[in-house]
C-alpha positions in Angstrom: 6.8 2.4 -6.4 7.3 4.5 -3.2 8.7 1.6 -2.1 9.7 3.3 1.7 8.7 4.0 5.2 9.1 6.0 8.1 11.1 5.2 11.8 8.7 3.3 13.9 8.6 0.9 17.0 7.2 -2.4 16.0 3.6 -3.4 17.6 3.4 -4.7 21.1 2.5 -8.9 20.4 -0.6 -7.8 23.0 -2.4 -5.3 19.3 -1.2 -8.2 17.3 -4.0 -10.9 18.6 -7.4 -11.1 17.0 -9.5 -10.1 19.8 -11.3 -13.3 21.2 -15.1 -13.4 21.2 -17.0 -13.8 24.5 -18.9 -17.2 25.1 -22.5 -17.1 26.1 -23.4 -18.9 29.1 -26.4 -20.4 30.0 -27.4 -20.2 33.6 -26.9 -23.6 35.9 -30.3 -25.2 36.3 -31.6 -24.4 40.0 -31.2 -27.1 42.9 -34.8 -28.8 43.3 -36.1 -28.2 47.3 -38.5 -29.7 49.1 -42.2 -29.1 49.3 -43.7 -26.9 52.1 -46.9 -25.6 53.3 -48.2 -22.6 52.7 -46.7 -19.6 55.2 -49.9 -18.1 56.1 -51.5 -15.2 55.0 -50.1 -11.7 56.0 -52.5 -8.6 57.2 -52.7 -5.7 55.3 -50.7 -3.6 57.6 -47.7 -5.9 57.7 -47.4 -6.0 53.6 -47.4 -1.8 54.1 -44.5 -2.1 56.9 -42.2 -4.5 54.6 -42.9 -2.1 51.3 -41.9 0.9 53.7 -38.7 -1.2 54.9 -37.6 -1.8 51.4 -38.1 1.8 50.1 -35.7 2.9 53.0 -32.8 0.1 52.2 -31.1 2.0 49.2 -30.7 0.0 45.8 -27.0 -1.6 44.5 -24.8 1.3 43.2 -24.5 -0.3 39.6 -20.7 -1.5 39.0 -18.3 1.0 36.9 -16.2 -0.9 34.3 -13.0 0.3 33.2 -12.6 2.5 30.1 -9.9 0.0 29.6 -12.0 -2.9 29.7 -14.6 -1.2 27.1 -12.3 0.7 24.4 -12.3 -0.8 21.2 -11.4 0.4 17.5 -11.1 -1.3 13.9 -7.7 -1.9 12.4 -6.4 -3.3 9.2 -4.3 -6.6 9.9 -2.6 -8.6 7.4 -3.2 -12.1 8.7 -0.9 -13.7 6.3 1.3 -13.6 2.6 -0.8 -13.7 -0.5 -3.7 -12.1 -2.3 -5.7 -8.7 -1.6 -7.9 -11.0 1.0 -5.0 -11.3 3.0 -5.5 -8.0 4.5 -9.1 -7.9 7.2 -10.6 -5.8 9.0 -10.3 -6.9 12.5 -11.4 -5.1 16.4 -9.0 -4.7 18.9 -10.2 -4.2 22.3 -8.0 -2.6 25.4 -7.0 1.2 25.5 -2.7 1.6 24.2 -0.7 2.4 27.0 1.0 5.7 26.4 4.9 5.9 27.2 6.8 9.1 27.9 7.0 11.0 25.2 3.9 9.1 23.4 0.7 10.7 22.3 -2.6 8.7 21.1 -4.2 9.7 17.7 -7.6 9.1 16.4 -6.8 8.7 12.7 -8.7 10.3 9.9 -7.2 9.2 7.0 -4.5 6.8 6.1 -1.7 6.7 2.9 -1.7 3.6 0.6 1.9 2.9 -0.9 3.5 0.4 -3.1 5.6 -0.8 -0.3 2.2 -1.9 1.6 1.6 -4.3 -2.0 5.0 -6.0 -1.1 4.2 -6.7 2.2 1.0 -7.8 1.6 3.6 -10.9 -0.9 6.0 -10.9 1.9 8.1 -9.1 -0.2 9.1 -6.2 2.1 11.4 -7.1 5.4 10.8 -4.0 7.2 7.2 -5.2 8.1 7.3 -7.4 11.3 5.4 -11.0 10.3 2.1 -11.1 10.4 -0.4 -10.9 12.0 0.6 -7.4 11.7 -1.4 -3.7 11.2 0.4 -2.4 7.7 0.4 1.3 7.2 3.1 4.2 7.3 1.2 7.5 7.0 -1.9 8.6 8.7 -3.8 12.1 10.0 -5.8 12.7 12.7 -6.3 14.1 15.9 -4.2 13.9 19.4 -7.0 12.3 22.3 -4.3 11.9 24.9 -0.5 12.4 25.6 1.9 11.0 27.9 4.6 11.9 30.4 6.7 14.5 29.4 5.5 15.9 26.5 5.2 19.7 25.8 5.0 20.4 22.2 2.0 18.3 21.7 -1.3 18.5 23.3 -4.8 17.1 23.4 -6.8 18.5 20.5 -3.8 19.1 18.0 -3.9 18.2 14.3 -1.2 15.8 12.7 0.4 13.5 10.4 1.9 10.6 11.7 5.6 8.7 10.0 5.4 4.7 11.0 7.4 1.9 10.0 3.8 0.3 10.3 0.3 -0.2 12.5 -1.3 2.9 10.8 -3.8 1.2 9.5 -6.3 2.3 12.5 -9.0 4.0 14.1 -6.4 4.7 17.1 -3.0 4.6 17.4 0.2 5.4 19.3 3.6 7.0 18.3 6.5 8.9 19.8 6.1 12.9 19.4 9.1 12.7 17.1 7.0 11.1 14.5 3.9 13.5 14.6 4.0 16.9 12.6 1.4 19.5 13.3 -0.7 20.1 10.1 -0.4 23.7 8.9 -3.8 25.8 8.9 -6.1 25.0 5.8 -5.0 21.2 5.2 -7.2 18.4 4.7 -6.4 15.4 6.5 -6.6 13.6 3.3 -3.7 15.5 2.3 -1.7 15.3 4.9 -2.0 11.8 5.0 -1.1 11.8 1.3 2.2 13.5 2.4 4.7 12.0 4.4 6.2 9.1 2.3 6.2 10.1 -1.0 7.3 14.0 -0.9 9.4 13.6 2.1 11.4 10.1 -0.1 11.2 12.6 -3.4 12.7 15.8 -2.0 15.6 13.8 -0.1 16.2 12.3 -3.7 16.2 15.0 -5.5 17.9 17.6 -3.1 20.1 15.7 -1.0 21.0 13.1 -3.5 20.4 14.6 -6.8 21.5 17.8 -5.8 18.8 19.3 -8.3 19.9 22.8 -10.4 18.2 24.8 -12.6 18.5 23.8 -15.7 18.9 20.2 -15.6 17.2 17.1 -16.7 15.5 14.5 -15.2 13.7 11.2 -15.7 10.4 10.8 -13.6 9.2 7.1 -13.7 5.7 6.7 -13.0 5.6 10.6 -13.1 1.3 9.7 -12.3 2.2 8.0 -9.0 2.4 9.5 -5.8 6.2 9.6 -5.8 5.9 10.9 -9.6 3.5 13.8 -8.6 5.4 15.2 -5.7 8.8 14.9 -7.3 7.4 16.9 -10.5 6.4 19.4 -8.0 9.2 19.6 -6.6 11.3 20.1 -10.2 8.9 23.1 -10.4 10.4 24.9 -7.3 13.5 25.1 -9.3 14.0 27.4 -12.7 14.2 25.6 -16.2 14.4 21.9 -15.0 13.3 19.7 -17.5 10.8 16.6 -16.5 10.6 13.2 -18.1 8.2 11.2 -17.2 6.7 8.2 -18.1 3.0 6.8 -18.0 0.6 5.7 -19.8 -1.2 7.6 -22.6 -4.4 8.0 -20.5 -2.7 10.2 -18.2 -0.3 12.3 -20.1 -3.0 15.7 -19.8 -3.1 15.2 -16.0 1.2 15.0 -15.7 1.6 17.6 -18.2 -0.7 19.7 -16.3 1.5 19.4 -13.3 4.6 20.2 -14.8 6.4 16.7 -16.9 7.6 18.6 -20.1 8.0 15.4 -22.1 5.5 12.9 -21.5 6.3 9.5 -22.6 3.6 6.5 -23.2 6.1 3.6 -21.9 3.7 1.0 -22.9 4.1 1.4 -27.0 7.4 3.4 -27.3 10.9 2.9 -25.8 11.6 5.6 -23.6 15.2 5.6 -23.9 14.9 6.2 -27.9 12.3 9.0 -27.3 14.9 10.6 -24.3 18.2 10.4 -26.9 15.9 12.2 -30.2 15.3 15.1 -27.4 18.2 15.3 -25.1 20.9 13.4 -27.2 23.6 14.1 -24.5 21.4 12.4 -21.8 20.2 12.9 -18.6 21.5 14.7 -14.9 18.8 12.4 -12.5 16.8 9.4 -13.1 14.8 8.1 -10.5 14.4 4.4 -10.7 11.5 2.8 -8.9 11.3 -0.1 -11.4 14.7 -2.1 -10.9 15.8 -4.9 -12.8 16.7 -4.7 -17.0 15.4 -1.2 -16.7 18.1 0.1 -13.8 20.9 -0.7 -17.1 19.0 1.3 -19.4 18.6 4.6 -16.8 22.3 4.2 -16.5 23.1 4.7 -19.9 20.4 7.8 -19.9 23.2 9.9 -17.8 25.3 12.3 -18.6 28.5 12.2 -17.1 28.4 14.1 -13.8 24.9 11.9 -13.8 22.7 10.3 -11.2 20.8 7.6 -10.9 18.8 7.1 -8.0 17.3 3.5 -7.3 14.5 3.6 -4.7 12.3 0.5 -5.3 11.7 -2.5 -7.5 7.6 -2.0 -8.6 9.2 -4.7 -11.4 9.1 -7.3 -8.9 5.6 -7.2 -8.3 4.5 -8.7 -11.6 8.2 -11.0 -11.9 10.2 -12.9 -9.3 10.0 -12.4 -5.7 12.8 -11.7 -3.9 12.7 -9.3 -0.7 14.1 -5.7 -1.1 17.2 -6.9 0.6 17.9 -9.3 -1.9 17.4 -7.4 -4.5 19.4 -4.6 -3.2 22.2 -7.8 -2.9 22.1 -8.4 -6.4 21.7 -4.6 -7.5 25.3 -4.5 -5.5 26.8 -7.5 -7.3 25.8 -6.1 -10.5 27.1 -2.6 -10.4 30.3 -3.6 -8.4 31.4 -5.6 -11.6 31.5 -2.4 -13.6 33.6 -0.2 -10.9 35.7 0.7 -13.7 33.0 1.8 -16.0 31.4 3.8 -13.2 34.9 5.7 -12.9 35.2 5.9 -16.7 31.7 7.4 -16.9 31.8 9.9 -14.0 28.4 9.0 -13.2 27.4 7.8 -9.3 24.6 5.2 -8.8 22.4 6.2 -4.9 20.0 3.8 -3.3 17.0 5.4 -1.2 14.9 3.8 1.3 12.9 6.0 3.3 12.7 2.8 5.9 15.9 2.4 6.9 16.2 5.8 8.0 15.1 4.5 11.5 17.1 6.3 13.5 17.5 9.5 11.2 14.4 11.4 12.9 16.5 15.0 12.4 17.0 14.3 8.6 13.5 13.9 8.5 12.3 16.5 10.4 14.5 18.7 8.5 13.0 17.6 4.9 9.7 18.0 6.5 10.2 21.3 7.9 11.2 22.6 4.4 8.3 20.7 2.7 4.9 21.9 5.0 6.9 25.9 4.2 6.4 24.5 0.4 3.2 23.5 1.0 2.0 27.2 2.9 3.5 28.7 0.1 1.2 26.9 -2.3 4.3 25.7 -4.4 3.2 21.7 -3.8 -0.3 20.2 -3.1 -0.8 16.4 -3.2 -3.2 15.0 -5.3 -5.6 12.6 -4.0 -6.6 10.4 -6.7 -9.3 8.3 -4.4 -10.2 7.9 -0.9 -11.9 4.3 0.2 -13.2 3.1 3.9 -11.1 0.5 5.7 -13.5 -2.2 4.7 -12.5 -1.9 0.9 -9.0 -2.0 1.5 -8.7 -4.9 -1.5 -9.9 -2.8 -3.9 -7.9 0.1 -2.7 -4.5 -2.4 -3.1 -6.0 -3.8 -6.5 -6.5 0.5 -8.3 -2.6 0.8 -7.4 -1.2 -2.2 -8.6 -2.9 -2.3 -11.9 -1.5 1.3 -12.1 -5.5 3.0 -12.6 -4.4 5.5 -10.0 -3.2 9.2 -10.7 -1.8 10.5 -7.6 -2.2 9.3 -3.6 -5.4 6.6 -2.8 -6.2 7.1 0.9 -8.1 5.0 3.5 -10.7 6.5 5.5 -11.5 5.5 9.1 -14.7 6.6 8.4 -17.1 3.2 8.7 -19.3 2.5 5.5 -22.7 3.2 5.9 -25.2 0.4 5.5 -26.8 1.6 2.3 -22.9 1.9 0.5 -22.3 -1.6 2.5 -25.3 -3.2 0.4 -23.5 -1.4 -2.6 -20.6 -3.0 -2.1 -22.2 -6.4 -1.6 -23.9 -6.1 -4.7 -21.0 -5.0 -6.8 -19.2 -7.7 -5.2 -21.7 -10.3 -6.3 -21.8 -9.1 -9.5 -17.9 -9.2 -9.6 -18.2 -12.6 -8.5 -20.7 -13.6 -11.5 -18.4 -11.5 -14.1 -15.3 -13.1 -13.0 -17.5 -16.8 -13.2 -18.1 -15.7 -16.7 -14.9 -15.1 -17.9 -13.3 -18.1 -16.3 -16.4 -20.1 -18.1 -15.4 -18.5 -21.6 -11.2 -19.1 -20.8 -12.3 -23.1 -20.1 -14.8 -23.0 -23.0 -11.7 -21.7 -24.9 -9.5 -23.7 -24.0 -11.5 -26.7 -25.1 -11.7 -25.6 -28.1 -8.5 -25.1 -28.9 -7.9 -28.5 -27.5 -10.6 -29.8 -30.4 -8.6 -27.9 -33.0 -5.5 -29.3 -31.8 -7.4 -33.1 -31.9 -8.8 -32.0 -35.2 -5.1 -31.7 -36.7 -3.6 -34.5 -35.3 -5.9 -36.5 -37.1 -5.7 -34.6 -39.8 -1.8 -35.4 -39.9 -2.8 -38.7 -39.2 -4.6 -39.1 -42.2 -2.4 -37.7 -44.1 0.3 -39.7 -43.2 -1.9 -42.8 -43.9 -2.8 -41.9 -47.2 1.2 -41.2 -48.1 1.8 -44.9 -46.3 -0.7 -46.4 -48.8 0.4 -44.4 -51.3 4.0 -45.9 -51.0 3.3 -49.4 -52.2 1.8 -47.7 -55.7 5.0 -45.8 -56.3 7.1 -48.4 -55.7 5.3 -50.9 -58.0 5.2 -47.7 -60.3 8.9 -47.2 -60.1 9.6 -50.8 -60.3 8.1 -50.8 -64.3 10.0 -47.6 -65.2 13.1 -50.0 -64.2 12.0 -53.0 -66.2 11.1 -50.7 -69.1 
């Protein structure tokens, strides 16, 4: 799980409200007048001298209404904790008011990351409560700036870092959180690129301290995390990847430069690691948590590291928010002090989120990342792009774990003939998921009839032993007499 987000300021309550629909009203009846007689008739020559009267008087200038009062976009609001439907598609109405040192974006393209999956749960306290726009990555283009900016103007290409509100057609953000796009990048990729290789490289470089020649554990080496820190292993000479997905995927991560693939779901990774590096490890990066954060630890060498950055465990187990799992992460780990000393291995926690304030570490790590990228020595991979309005499906693709690589959100509105599409796939989801709740019910009954079956069975067979009883004792009670 990415897991992390970018310095933001939070909403203004005014973008939070569901815009409020306009009631129709129906003109007032008229007053009822008197009857009068009929004025009498006009000549010919007067009707001429009124129609040349009201050519002269000039007509109403028609009123102007504000831009203001007219501007509108879509935006992605979570409306409240729970499933995929949780997340709508919503219009806000009013133009954002730009501060100094604000620009206005029209987004292309927004990032999808496993930290967006937690909030939608309520399992991730850096998102303000809802009703809320999610998102911390986006592209798109700069349609207005504000007082005293100078490096950015109207017409420029970037790639916007949020805490959250991303998920728009418009949206607003401090200069310091824009990066120009270098020539030749799509705007799919650049929204694919903030969060995950800006939270790998700071692991791997400014935590890990990465050398050639070292080892390192890549956990969901198919995600978007996983692909740009496997990229980034590749920068280095003779470092050798780990990584671990499923067995569907291994061709595409091999491809991209994991030299041991490992199929977590029907072999135990820490067995396959020890028969090929039996010493151990120099970096694991943990985005799982829990039982699996002790069995990375034991995978260093000493001189190890083991960098925690997210709990994608949590999202089938218990909920707890990231803060008290960090707690209990803590409590653990501070228990074995002495065996961290003994060891010489160090334990790091990431979270690209509460690096608020850190706008020249990032900047930094981005600098050194779009020079990467113009060198050709990175390239995210975009494993699917969906419109705002399938959002649910977009969520659903990453936390099965179907995706290899970034899923992005287009601003781009569905046309109607994909909109019928999507109805009918829907209806059809709706009639497959009928059936299989049918068939678990019509299972389950019959299960229930076995079990009913047995039980009388048992009970039969208990009676039969019951009547049986009286016969052996009578049978017993002649052996005695004989």
């Amino acid at each position: 799980m990415s897991g992390e987000d970018a310095p933001a300021q939070q909403q203004n309550a005014e973008e939070q409200k569901q815009p409020q629909q306009q009631e129709t009203k129906t003109p007032a009846e008229s007053p009822k007048t008197e009857s009068k007689p009929d004025p009498p008739p006009t000549s010919a020559s007067t009707e001429a001298a009124a129609a040349a009267a009201d050519a002269d008087t000039p007509a109403p200038a028609a009123e102007k209404v504000p831009e203001e009062d007219t501007f509108s976009y879509r935006a992605l609001v979570l409306t409240g904790y729970g499933g995929y439907d949780k997340v709508k598609l919503q219009v806000k109405k009013g133009k954002p008011v730009l501060k100094s040192g604000e620009v206005m974006v029209r987004v292309k393209m927004c990032g999808l990351n496993f930290a967006d999956l937690m909030a939608r749960q309520g399992l991730y306290d850096r998102l303000p409560s809802p009703p809320v726009s999610p998102g911390m990555e986006c592209s798109g283009i700069i349609e207005a700036v504000g007082e005293d900016v100078t490096d950015r103007k109207v017409g420029d290409k970037v790639l916007v870092l949020k805490r959250s509100g991303l998920w728009q057609e418009v949206v607003v953000a401090a200069t310091t959180h824009t990066f120009l796009m270098p020539e030749g990048m799509s705007f799919e990729e650049a929204a694919a690129l903030p969060v995950n290789y800006i939270t790998a490289y700071m692991m791997l470089f400014d935590f890990g301290h990465l050398r050639p020649n070292q080892s390192i554990l890549v956990h969901m080496a198919a995600g978007g995390v996983g692909i740009a820190a496997t990229q980034l292993c590749k920068t280095v000479n003779d470092v050798t990847v780990f990584g671990t997905a499923s067995a569907s995927k291994h061709e595409v991560i091999s491809q991209g430069g994991v030299t041991h693939p490992i199929d977590y779901r029907t072999r135990d990774y820490v067995e396959e690691i020890r028969k090929i590096s039996p010493k151990g490890l120099d970096i694991v990066l943990d985005p799982l948590g829990g039982s699996d954060t002790h069995k990375c630890y034991n995978l260093l060498k000493p001189m190890g590291k083991l960098i925690s950055y997210g709990a994608a465990n949590m999202l089938a187990g218990q909920k707890k928010n990231l803060f008290a799992v960090a707690k209990t992460w803590y409590q653990q780990f501070s228990v074995h002090t002495l065996s961290l000393i003994q060891g010489n291995r160090s334990v790091c926690g990431f979270h690209l989120g509460y690096l608020d304030s850190e706008t020249e570490l990032i900047s930094q790590a981005m600098a050194v990342i779009m020079d990467l990228y113009k060198q050709g020595k990175i390239k995210p991979r975009i494993d699917s792009t969906y419109h705002l309005e399938q959002v649910g499906d977009a969520m659903r693709r990453m936390q099965e774990r179907h995706n290899i690589g970034k899923i992005i959100l287009t601003t781009e509105p569905m046309k109607e003939e994909e909109k019928k599409e999507e109805a009918k796939k829907d209806e059809e989801k709706k009639k497959d998921d009928k059936k299989k709740d049918d068939k678990k019910k019509e299972d389950k009954k019959k299960d229930e009839a076995k079990k009913e079956e047995k039980k009388e069975e048992k009970k039969k067979e208990e009676t039969k032993k019951d009547e049986k009883k009286p016969e052996e004792k009578k049978e017993e009670a002649k052996k005695e007499e004989n």
